[in-house]
N, C-alpha and C positions, 0 to 999 in steps of 0.2 A: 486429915486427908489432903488439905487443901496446901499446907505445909508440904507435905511427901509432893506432892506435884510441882514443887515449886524446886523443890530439892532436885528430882529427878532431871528437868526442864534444866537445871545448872549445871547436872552431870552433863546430859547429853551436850549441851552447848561447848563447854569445856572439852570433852574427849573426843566428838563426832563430829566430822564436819559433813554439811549438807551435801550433796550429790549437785546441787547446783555451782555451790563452790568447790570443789572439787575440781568440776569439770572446767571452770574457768580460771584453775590454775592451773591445771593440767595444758591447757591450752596457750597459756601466757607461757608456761614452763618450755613447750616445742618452738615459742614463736623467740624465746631466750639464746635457746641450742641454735637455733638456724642463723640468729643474729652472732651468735657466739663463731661459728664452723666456717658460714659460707658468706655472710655480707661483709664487702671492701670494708676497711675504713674511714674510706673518701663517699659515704654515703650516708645523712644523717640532714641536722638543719643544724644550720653553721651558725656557732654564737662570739660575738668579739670576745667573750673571757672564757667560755667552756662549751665546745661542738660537743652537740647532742647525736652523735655518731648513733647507728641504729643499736649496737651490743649496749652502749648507755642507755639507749631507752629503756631494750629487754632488762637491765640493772634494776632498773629505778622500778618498772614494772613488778617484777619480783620482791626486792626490797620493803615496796607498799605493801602489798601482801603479806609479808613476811614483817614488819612493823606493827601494822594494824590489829594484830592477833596476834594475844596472850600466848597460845599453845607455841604456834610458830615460833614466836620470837623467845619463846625458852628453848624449845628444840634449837635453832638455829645458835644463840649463844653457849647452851650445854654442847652441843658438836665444836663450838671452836676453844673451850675450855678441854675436853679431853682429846684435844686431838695433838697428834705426837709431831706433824711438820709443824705448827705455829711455833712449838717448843724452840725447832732448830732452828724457825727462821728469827726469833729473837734478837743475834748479836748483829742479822742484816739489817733488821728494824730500826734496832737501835743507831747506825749508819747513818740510814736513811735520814731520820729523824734529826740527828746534828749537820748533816750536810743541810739539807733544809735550812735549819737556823741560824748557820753561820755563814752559807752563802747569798743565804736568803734568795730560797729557790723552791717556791712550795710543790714544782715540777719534779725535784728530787724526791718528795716521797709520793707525791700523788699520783704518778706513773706509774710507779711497780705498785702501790698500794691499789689500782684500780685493775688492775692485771690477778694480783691474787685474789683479791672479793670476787673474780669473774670465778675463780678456780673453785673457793668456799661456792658460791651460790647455786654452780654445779653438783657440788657434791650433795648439797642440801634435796634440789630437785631428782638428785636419782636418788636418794634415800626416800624421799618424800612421793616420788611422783611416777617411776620408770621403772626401777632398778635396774643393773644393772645389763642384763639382756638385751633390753628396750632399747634401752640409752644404745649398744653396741649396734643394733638393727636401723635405728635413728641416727646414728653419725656413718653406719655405709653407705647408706641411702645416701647424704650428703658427699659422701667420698665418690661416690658411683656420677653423680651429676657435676663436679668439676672435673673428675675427670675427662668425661662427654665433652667437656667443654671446654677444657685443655688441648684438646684435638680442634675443635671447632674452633679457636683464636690462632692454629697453626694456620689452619685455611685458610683463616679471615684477614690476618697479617694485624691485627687488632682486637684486646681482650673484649670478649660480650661484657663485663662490670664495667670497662671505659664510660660505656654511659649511662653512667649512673652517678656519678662522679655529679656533686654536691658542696663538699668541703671542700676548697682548695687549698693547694699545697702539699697533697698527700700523693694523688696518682700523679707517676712520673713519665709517663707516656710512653710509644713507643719506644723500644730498646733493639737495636739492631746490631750484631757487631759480625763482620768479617761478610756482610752481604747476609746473611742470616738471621730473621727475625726471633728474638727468645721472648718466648709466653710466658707468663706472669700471676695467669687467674685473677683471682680477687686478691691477691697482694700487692703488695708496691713498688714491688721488684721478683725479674727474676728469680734473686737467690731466694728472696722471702717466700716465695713459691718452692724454693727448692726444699728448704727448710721444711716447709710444711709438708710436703711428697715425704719427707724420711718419718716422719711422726704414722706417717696414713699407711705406707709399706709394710708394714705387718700384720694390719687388718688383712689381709686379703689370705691370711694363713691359717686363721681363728675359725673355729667350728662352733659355731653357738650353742646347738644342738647336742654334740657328742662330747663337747670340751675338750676340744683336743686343737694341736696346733701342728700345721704342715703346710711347709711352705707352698706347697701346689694345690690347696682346699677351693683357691677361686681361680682358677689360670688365666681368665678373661680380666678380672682384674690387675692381677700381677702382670702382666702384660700391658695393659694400660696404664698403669702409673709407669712401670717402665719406658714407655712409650712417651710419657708427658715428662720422666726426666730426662730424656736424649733432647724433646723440644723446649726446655730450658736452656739448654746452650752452656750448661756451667759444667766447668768442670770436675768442680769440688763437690757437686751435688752429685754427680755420675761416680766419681771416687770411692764415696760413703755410702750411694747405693749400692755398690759392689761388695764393701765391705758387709753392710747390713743384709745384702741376700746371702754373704759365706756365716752369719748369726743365723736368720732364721734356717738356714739347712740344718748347724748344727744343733740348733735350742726347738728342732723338730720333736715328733714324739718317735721312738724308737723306731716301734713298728713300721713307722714307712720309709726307714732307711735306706733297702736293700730297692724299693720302686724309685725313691728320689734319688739314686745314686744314677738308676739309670734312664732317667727322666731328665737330667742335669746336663751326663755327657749326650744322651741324644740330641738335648735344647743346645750345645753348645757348638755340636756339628753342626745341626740344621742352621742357627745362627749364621758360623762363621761362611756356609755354603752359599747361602743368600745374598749375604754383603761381597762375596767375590762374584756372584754372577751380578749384580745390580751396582756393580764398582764406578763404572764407565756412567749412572743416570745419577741425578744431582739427590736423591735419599741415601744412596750408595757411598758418594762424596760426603753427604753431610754426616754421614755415621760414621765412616773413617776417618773423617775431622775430630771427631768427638772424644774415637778411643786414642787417634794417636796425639791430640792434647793432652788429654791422660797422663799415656803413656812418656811426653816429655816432661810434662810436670813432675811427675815423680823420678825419671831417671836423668833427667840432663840432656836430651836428645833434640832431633828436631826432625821427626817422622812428620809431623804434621803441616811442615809446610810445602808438602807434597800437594797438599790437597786443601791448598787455598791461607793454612794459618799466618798470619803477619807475626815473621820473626822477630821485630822489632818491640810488638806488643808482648811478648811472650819474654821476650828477656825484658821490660819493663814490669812484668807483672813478678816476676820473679824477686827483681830485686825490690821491690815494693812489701814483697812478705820478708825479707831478710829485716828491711828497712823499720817492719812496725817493730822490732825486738828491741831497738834499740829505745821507744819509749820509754821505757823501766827508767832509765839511766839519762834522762833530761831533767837537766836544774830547774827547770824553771815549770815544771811541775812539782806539788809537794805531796809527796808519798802517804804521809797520815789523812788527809783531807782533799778531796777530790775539788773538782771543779766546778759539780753540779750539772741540771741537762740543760737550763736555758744556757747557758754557753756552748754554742756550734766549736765543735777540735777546728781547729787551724793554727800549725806552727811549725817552724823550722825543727828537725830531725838529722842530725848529722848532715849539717849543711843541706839541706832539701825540703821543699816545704810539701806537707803530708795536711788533706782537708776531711779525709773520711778515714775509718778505721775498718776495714774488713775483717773483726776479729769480735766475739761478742766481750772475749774475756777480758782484752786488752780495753777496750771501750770499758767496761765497768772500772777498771784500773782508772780508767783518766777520769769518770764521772766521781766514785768513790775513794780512790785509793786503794791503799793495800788492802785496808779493814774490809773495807765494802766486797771487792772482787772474791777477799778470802772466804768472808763469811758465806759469799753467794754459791763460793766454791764448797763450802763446807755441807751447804742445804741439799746441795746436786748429789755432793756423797754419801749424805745420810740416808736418801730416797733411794741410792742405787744398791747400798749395802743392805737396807732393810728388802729391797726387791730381789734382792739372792736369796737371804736367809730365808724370804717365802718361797724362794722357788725349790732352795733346798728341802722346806719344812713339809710343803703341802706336792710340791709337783704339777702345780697350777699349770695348766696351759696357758690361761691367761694371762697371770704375771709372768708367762717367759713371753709372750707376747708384746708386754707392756714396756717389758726393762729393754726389748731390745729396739723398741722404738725410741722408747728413752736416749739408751748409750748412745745411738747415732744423731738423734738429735744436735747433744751434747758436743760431739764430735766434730759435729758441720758446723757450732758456733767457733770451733776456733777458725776457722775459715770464712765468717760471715758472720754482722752484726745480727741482735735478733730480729730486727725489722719488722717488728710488732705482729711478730710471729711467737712468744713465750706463752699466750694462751693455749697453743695447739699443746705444747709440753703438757701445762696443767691440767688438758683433757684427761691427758695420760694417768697424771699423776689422782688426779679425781675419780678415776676408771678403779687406780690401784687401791686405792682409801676403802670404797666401796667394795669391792668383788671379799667373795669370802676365802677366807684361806682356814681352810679343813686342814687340820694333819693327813697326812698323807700315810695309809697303812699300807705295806704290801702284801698282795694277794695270795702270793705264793707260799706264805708261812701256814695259812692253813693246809696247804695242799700239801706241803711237803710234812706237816705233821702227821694229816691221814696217810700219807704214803707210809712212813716209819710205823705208826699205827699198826696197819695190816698186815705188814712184813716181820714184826717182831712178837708183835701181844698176842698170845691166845686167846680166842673167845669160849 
């Protein structure tokens, strides 16, 4: 008897955890996501060899727990053994790993290697602690509160994280350009804000409830991230939202085609009706600045310096993106082996000297090389090609959700470095890991069976 009790006392221990532990991972687990979603990175306690940034603590927080314990720490290693992204991100690893050794630059893998354990740790706690749902209801909540507050740093002419700011070297301070202030949020930059608006833009289409996806399920929100990408100031961020809202219209669910068709050209009259009667008040100006940047961006024009844009910045910024192509094709970078990150880019470029890279791909180009960019390239395709094939298999709302925040993402890096914004992606990609993908039956085969049925068979 007293053996059986002893035996059973090891079962439970082993498979059950207490309701008290539980609850304080479950708790560590929301205080992870928040540190993960919404806390700067200029906000932690600052160490001469490694700031304790807050998403580090939530790490380390979880980690412990997840170390400590037997169950845990099999679950957590059996997840990274069968799991089909670590496969492809192998030949980046490997990169990583010799750029590290040979520029001796332990910055080269322990940046992206801290980037993806955020992704893994994720995925861990919404298998473990949320699922999926949760976890979607848990990050609008967060989506819902910067955006509030994306508006509230318009008014303020300064972001509410500014002071919070802790570590220095990371927030860059006000950003003002052409007399207009560009908001930031808890990034380090506009674009990194922008960046992050493309990842969160789809949420607001997703039906938790019905599983279903349509781009008009929140209007209040879609509306407000809209709203918070105009008060970025960027224009490459308002480009790829355009593009990303002509995805979610089309990766909608059928059925509300024929409303959102006329929900779209309604939204698009009452828009353009508004900004010609508020033309002449400085919202009015600063949205016509906005589209007709845009608009010379892409076609070669100069609408926008009707209304305030310095042409001279505009034809600088211009040849500044002709100018990063020419990287590839500089000697005195070497194409097999990158440079590493403790070395800040600065160097001559067809006679011009270039200090940052506005590009995320061309930046992994100089840190890694060809190897590194390609491989990185190759990990981006594997996730986007498997995110169709489920969306073809299953008819997922959600992963058509997923991929198209993805693809923009993706999009807006060639136009902007990732500015320690590639967490927001692996939310993504952590969301996709997770969520289930059912085959996908259709309905209408029964129906149309009974129909032939009745119409042919004698009873």
């Amino acid at each position: 008897m007293t053996a059986l009790c002893k035996s059973y006392e090891k079962t439970t221990s082993k498979y059950l955890k207490t309701p008290r532990e539980r609850t304080v991972f479950y708790r560590i687990a929301v205080f992870y996501i928040f540190a993960l979603y919404v806390m700067p990175q200029y906000f932690g306690i600052p160490n001469p060899v490694f700031d304790l940034t807050l998403v580090r603590i939530g790490i380390i927080f979880v980690l412990t727990f997840i170390i400590l314990d037997y169950d845990r720490s099999r679950d957590f290693v059996n997840m990274l053994a069968g799991d089909f992204m670590l496969k492809s991100l192998i030949p980046y690893l490997i990169v990583l790993a010799y750029t590290m050794v040979l520029r001796v630059d332990i910055n080269a893998l322990l940046n992206p290697l801290i980037e993806l354990l955020e992704m893994y740790l994720l995925i861990y706690v919404i298998k473990d602690s949320f699922g999926v749902d949760r976890t979607l209801k848990i990050i609008l909540g967060f989506i819902y509160l910067l955006i509030i507050l994306g508006i509230v740093e318009a008014i303020m002419k300064v972001s509410p994280f500014s002071y919070l700011v802790t570590i220095n070297g990371i927030y860059t301070g006000r950003y003002i350009r052409g007399g207009n202030y560009r908001i930031m949020s808890n990034c380090g930059h506009s674009l990194g804000y922008g960046l992050m608006l493309m990842t969160v833009l789809p949420f607001s289409g997703y039906d938790i409830e019905n599983k279903t996806f349509n781009i008009y399920r929140r209007p209040l929100l879609l509306i407000g991230i809209i709203v918070n990408v105009f008060l970025t100031g960027s224009r490459a961020t308002l480009g790829v939202a355009g593009a990303e809202l002509a995805l979610m219209f089309i990766f909608s669910d059928a059925k509300y085609l024929k409303k959102n068709i006329l929900v779209t050209v309604s939204s698009i009259i009452v828009f353009l009706g508004i900004t010609f009667c508020i033309q002449t008040t400085g919202p009015g100006q600063y949205i016509l600045l906005q589209l007709t940047s845009l608009i010379d961006t892409l076609f070669d024009t100069q609408f926008s310096v009707k209304y305030g844009a310095n042409l001279t910045q505009l034809n600088q910024s211009a040849a500044y993106r002709e100018l990063l192509k020419e990287i590839f094709h500089v000697e005195w970078l070497n194409p097999v082996l990158g440079i590493g990150r403790k070395r800040g880019f600065s160097g001559v470029v067809d006679g011009r000297v270039i200090r940052s890279i506005d590009s995320f791909y061309i930046s992994e180009y100089v840190r890694y090389a060809y190897p590194g960019m390609i491989a990185y390239l190759f990990f981006l395709a594997v996730m986007g090609i498997r995110m169709l094939i489920a969306i073809w298999k299953t008819r997922s709302a959600l992963v058509r959700m997923l991929f198209v925040g993805s693809v923009s993402y993706c999009i807006h890096l060639y136009i902007a470095d990732s500015l320690q914004t590639l967490k927001y992606l692996y939310v993504l990609f952590a969301l996709y890991v997770c969520c289930e993908k059912t085959p996908y039956i259709p309905e209408h085969k029964g129906r149309y069976f009974e129909k032939r049925k009745s119409r042919y068979v004698k009873k």
